[in-house]
C-alpha positions as CSV (number, residue, x, y, z in Angstrom):
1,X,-143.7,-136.3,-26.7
2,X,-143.4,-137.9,-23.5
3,X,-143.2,-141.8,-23.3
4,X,-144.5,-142.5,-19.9
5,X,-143.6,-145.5,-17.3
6,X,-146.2,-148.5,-17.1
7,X,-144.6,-149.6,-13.8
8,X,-145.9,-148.9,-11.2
9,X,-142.5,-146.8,-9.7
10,X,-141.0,-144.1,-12.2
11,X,-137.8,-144.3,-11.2
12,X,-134.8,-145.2,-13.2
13,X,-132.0,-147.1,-12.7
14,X,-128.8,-148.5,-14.4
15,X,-126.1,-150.2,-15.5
16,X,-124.0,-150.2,-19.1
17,X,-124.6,-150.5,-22.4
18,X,-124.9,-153.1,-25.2
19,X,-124.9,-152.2,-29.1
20,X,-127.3,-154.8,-31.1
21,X,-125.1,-154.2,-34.1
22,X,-122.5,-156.4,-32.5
23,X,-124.4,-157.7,-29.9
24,X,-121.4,-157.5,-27.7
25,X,-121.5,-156.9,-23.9
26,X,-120.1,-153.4,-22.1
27,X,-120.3,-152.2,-19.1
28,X,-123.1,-154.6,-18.9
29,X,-126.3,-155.4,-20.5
30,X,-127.7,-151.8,-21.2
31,X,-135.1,-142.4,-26.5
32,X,-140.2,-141.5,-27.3
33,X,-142.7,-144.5,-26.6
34,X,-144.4,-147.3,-24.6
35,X,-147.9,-147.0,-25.0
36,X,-147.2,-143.1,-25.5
37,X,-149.4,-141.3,-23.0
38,X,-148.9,-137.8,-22.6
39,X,-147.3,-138.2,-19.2
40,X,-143.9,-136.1,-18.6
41,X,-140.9,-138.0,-17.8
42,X,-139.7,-137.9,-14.2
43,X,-137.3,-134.7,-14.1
44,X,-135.4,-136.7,-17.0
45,X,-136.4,-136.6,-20.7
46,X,-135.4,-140.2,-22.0
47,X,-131.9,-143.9,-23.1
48,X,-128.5,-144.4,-24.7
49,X,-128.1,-145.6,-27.5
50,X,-125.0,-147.2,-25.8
51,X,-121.8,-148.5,-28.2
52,X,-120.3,-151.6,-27.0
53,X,-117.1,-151.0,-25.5
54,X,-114.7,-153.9,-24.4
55,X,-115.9,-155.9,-21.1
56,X,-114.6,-153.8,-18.4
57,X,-112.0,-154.8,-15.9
58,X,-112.9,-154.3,-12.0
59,X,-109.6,-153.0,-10.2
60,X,-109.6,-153.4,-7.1
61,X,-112.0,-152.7,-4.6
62,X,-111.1,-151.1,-1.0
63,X,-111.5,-153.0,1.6
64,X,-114.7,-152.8,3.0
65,X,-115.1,-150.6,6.1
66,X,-116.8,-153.4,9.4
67,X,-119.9,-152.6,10.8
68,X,-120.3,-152.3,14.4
69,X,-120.4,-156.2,15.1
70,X,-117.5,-157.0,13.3
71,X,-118.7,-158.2,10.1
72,X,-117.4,-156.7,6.9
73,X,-119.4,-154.2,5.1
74,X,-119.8,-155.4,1.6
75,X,-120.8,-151.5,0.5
76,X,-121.0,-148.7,2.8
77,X,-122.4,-145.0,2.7
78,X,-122.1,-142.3,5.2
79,X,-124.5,-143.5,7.3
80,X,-125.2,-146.5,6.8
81,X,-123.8,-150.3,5.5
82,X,-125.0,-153.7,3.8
83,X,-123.5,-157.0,4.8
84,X,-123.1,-159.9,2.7
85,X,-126.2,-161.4,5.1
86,X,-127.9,-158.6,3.7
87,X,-127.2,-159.0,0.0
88,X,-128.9,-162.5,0.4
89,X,-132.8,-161.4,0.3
90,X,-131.5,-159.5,-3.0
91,X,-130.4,-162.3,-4.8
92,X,-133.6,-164.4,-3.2
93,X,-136.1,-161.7,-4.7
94,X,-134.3,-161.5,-7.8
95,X,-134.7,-165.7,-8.0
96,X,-137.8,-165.7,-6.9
97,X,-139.4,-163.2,-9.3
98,X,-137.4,-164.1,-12.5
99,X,-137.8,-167.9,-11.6
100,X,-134.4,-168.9,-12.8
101,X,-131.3,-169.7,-9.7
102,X,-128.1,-168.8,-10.1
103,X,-125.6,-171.0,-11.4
104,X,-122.3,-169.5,-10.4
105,X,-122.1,-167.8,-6.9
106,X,-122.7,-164.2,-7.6
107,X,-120.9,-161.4,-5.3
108,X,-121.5,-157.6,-5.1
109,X,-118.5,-155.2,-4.5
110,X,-117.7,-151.4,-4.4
111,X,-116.8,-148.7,-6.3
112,X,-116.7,-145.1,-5.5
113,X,-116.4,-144.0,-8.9
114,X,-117.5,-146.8,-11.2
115,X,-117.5,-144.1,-14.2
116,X,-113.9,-143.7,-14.1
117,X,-112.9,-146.8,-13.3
118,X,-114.8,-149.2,-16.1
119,X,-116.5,-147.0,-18.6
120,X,-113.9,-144.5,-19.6
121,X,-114.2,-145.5,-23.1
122,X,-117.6,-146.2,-23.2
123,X,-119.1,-143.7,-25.7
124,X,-123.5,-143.9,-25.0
125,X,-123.5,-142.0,-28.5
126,X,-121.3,-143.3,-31.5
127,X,-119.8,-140.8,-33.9
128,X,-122.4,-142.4,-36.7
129,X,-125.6,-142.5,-34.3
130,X,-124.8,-138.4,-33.9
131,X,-124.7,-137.6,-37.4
132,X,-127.8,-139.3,-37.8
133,X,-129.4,-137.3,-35.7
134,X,-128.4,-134.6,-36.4
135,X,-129.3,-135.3,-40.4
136,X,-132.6,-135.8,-39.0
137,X,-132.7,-132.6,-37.4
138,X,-133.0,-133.7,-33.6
139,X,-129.9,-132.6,-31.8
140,X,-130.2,-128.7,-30.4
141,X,-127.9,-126.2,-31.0
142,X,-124.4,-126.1,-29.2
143,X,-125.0,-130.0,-28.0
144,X,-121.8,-131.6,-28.1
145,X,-121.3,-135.4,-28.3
146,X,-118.6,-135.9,-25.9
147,X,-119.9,-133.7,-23.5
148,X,-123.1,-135.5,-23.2
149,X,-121.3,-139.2,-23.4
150,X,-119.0,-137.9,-20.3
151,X,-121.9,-136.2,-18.5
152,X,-123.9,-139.7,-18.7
153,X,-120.8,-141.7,-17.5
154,X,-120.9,-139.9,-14.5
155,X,-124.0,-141.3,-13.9
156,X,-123.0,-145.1,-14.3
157,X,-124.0,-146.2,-10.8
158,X,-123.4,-150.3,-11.4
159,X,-121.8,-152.1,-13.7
160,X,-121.8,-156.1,-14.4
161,X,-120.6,-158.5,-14.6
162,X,-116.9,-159.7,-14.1
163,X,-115.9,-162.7,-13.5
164,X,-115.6,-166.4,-14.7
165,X,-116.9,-170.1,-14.0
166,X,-116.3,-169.7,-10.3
167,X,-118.8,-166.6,-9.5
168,X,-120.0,-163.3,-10.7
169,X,-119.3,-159.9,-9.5
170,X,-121.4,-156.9,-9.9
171,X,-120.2,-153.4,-8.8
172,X,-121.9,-150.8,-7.2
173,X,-121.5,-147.2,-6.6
174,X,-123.0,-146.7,-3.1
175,X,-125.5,-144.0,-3.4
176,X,-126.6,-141.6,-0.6
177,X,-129.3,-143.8,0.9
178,X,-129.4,-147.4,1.8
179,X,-132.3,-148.1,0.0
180,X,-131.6,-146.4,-3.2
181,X,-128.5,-148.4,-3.4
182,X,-130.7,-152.1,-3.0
183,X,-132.4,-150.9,-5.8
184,X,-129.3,-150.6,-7.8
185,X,-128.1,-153.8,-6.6
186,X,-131.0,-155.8,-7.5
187,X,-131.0,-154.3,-11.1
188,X,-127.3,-155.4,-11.1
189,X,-128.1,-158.8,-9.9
190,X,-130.8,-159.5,-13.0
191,X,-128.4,-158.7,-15.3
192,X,-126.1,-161.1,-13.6
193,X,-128.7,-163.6,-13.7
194,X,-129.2,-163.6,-17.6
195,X,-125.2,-164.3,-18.0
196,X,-125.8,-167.9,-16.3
197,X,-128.5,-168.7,-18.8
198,X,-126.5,-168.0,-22.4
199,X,-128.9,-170.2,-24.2
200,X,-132.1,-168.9,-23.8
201,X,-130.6,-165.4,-24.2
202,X,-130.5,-164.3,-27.9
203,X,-127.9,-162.1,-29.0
204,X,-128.9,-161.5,-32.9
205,X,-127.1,-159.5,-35.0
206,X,-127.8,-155.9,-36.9
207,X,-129.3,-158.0,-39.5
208,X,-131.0,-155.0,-41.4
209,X,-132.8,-153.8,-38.4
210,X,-131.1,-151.0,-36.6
211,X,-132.8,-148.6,-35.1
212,X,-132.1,-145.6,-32.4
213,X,-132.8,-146.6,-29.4
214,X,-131.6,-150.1,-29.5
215,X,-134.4,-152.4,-29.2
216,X,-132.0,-154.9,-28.1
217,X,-130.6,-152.6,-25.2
218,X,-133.9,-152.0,-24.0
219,X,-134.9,-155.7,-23.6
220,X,-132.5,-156.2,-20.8
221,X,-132.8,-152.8,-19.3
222,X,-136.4,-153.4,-19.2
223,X,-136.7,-156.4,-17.7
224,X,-133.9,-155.1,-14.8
225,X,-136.0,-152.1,-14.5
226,X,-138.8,-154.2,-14.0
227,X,-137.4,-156.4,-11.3
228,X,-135.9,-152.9,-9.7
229,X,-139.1,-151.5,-9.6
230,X,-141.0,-155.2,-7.9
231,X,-138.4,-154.6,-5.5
232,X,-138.7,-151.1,-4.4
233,X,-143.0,-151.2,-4.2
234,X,-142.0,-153.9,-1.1
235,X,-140.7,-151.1,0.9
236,X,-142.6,-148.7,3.0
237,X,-144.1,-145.8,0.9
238,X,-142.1,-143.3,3.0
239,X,-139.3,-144.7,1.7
240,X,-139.8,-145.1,-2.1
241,X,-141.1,-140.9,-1.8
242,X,-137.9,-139.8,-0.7
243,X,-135.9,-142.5,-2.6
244,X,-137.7,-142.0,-6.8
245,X,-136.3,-138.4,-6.7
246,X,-132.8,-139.6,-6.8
247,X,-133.0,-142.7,-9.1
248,X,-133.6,-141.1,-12.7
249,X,-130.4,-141.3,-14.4
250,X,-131.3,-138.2,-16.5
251,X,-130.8,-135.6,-13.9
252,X,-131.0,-131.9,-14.5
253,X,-127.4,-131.6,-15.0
254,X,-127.4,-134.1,-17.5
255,X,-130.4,-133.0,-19.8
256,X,-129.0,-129.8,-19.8
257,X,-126.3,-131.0,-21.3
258,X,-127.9,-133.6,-23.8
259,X,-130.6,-131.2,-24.8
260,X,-134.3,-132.7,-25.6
261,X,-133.7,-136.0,-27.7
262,X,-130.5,-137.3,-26.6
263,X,-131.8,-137.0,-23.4
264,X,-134.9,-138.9,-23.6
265,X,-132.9,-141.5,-25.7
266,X,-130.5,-141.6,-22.6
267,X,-133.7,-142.4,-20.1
268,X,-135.8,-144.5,-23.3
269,X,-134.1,-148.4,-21.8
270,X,-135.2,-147.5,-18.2
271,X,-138.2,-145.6,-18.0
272,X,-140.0,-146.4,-21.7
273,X,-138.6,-150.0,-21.7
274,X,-140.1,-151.5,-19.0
275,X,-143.9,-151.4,-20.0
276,X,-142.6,-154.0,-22.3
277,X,-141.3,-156.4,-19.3
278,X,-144.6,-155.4,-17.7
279,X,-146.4,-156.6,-20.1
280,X,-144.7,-159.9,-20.9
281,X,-145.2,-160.6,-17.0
282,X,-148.7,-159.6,-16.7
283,X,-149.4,-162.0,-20.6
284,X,-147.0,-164.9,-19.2
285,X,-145.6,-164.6,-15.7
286,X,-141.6,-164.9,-15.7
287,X,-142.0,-167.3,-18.3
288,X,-142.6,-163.8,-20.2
289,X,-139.5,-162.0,-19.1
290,X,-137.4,-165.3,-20.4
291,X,-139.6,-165.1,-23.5
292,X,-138.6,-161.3,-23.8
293,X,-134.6,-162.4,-23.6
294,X,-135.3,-165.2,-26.3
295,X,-137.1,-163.0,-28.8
296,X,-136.0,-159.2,-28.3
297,X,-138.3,-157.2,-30.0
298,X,-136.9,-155.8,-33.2
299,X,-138.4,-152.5,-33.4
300,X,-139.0,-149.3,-30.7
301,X,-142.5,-150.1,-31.7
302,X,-142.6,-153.4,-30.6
303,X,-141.3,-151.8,-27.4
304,X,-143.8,-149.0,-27.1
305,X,-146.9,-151.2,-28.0
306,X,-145.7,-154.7,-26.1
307,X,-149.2,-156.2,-27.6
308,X,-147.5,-156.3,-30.8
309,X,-144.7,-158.0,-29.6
310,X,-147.0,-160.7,-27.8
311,X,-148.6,-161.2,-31.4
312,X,-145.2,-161.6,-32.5
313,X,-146.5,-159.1,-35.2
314,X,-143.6,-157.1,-37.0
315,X,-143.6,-154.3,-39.8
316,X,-142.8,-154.5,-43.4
317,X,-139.4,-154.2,-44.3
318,X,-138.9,-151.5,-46.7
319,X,-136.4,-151.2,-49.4
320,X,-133.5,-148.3,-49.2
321,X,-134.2,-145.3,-50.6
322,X,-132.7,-144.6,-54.3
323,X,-129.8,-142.7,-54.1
324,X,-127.7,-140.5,-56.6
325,X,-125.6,-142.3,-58.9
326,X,-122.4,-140.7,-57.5
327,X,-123.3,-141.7,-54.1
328,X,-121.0,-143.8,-51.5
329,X,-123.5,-145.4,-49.4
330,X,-122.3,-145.1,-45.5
331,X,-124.7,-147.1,-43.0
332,X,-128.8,-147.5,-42.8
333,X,-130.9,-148.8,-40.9
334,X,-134.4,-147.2,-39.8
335,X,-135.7,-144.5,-38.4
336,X,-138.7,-146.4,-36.2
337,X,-141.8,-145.2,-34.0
338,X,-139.5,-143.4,-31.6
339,X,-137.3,-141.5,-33.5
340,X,-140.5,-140.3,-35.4
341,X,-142.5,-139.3,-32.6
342,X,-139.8,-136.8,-31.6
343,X,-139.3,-135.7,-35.6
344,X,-142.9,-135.0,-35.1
345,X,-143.0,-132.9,-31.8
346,X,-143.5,-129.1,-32.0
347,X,-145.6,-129.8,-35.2
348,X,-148.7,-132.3,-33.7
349,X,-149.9,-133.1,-30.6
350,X,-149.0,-135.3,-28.5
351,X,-152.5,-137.2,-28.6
352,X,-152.3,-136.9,-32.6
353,X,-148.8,-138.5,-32.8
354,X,-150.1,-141.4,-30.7
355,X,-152.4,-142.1,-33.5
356,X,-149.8,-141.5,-36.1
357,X,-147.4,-143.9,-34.4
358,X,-149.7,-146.0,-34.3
359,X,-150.4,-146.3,-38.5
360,X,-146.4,-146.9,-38.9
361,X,-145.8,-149.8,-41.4
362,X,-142.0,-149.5,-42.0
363,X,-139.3,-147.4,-43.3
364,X,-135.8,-147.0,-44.3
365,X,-132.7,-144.6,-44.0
366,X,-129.9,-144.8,-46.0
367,X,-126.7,-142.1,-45.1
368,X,-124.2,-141.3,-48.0
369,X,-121.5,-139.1,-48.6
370,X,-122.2,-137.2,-52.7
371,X,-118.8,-135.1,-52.8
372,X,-117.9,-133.0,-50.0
373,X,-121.3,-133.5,-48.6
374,X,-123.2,-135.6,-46.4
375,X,-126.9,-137.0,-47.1
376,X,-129.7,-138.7,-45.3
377,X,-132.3,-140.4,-47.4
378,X,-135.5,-141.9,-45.9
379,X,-138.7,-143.3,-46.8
380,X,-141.8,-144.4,-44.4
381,X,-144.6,-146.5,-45.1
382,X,-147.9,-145.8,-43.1
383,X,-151.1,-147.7,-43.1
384,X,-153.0,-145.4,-45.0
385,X,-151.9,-142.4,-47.4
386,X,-154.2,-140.1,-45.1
387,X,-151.8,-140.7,-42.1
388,X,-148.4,-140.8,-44.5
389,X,-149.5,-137.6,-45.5
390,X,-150.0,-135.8,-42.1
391,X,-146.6,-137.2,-41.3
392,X,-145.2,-135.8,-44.2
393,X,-147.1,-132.2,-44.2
394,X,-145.7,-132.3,-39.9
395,X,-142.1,-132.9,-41.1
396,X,-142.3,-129.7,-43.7
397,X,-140.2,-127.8,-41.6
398,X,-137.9,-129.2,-40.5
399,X,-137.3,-131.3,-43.9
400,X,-138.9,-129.7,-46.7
401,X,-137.7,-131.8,-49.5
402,X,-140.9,-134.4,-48.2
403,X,-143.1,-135.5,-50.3
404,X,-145.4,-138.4,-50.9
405,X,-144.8,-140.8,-53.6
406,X,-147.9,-141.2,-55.8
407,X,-150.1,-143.7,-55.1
408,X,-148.7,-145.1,-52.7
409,X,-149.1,-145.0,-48.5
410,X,-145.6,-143.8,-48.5
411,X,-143.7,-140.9,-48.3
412,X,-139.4,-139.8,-49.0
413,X,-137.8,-136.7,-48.0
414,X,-133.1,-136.4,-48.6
415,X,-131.4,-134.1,-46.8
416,X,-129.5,-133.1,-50.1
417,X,-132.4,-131.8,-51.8
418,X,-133.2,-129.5,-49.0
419,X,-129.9,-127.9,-49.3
């Protein structure tokens, strides 16, 4: 099931990735739902679930080639350059729309390979995100972990931020056209933006609420997207035509190599995610998009359905499964609207699991190891036990051990039982 773009451009862009678990910063602030409408995803299928790595480390930057007049390029391309005169209007626009300054000076430098040289640890997919999708049945065959985690380093095309109490630096891997590159930039520069304003930015803990994709990852991707895309309707239409072909970070390379739900995961922060900015704009101006870094939403269905954000209305918690007495528990968390949605693909239509989603109360997984085997136990609450049970009767088979619990909206289903 597609999750289709509110914005008004569909293109993607990015930076690095944060894990909510730890709340700690990588390569810098970093998959189906919004509103689900049956739209197809721009040549990509959708965003990380990003680990956090250490803060990277810029090395150095070559020195910047002058253009004609004699002014230092501060990024170049083949055939064309920016200027540090020309950064300027990025950083106003970024101001401007956000309504918060910059504190520190904030500078933008180059890297032809940004990948290589400040995410080559950074893993998009932990080993424990992977088996847990896999338990639930959603990575295809021959998909390989590390292949997809290099494949989507390739495609880091700015990082931030580095740097200290005298200024920020965001890096940027110039891209083929000028304009293209901008739009990286300014998605750079919003993410620079929120690390001069630690105190209205919460950083919460797992605190019993982790979910694939990271709700928290997607709040700052979203609202960077969201600036991005402000930026790039300015320009001249032919432009942004030739221009939204390149952005998606998903390219056909990569989901070829991630296979159908890594792949939208991989896209879910910049193309879902930013119906949720949208919306906090459109409800509150950029008071909204400093609400949205306050008060991240804590569930992909917050994200998906922003009006449920802006009601501040969140699901029922729901207890963890039961689990076999000889059990060693290894990690939950919950499984959530978009994980579902793409459970539920191949069995309902995409109009049907709209509504579905939609009737989602709660639920919990719960991954243990029972002797030389590993186990995924889960149970989902719905709003009615019509719409629990047309959940469970679409995850037959894929999971046949489902069943609903008696009397009760709710359903359970253990990977062990199935064996």
């Amino acid at each position: 099931m597609a999750f289709a773009a509110a914005c008004s451009s569909s293109a993607t862009v990015e930076e690095g990735a944060v894990d909510e678990r730890d709340a700690a910063t990588a390569t810098a602030e970093p998959a189906t739902p919004p509103s689900p409408t049956a739209t197809a995803t721009p040549e990509a299928i959708a965003t990380p679930v990003p680990t956090a790595t250490p803060e990277p480390t810029p090395t150095p930057v070559p020195t910047a080639t002058p253009v004609p007049d004699g002014t230092p390029a501060v990024l170049s391309g083949d055939e064309w350059t920016l200027t540090e005169a020309e950064i300027e209007p990025l950083i106003d626009f970024v101001e401007t729309l956000h309504e918060l300054e910059f504190v520190r000076p904030v500078r933008v430098e180059q890297s032809d390979d940004i990948g290589a040289g400040f995410a080559e640890d950074l893993e998009i997919f932990a080993d424990d995100d992977w088996r847990l999708l896999e338990l639930l049945g959603l990575i295809d065959d021959g998909v390989e972990r590390d292949a997809v985690n290099e494949a989507r380093r390739d495609r880091i095309r700015g990082v931030c931020c580095d740097g200290d109490e005298d200024g920020l630096i965001v890096i940027v891997e110039p891209q083929a056209t000028e304009l293209e590159t901008k739009v990286i930039v300014v998605h750079e520069l919003v993410h620079a933006l929120h690390r001069d304003y630690p105190d209205i930015v919460n950083r919460p803990g797992r605190s019993g609420g982790f979910e694939l994709p990271s709700p928290y990852t997607a709040t700052f991707e979203s609202i960077a997207q969201f600036v991005a895309f402000a930026y790039l309707d300015t320009q001249p239409e032919a432009e942004r035509l030739l221009v939204e072909p390149e952005l998606p970070i998903v390219d056909a390379e990569l989901a070829a190599i991630a296979g159908r739900v890594p792949g939208e995961m991989l896209d879910f922060s910049y193309f879902t995610a930013p119906v949720m900015a949208e919306a906090a704009y459109d409800a509150r101006g950029a008071q909204g998009l400093s609400d949205l870094l306050g008060r991240p939403p804590t569930t992909t269905e917050q994200v998906i359905y922003p009006d449920r954000w802006l009601a501040e209305e969140d699901r029922v918690s729901q207890d963890r499964p039961p689990l076999p007495a000889a059990a060693q528990l290894q990690d939950e968390g919950r499984v959530g609207v978009a994980l579902l949605g793409w459970m539920l693909e191949g069995s309902v239509d995409d109009a049907q699991i709209e509504t579905l989603l939609r009737e989602w109360t709660g639920d919990r997984w719960a991954r243990y190891r029972l002797g030389p085997r590993e186990c995924l136990g889960v149970v989902a609450e719905f709003d009615s036990p019509a719409s629990a049970e047309q959940v469970a009767n679409a995850l037959q088979a894929t999971h046949p051990s489902v069943a609903m619990i008696d009397g009760e909206p709710r359903f359970a289903f253990d990977t062990c039982a199935e064996v």
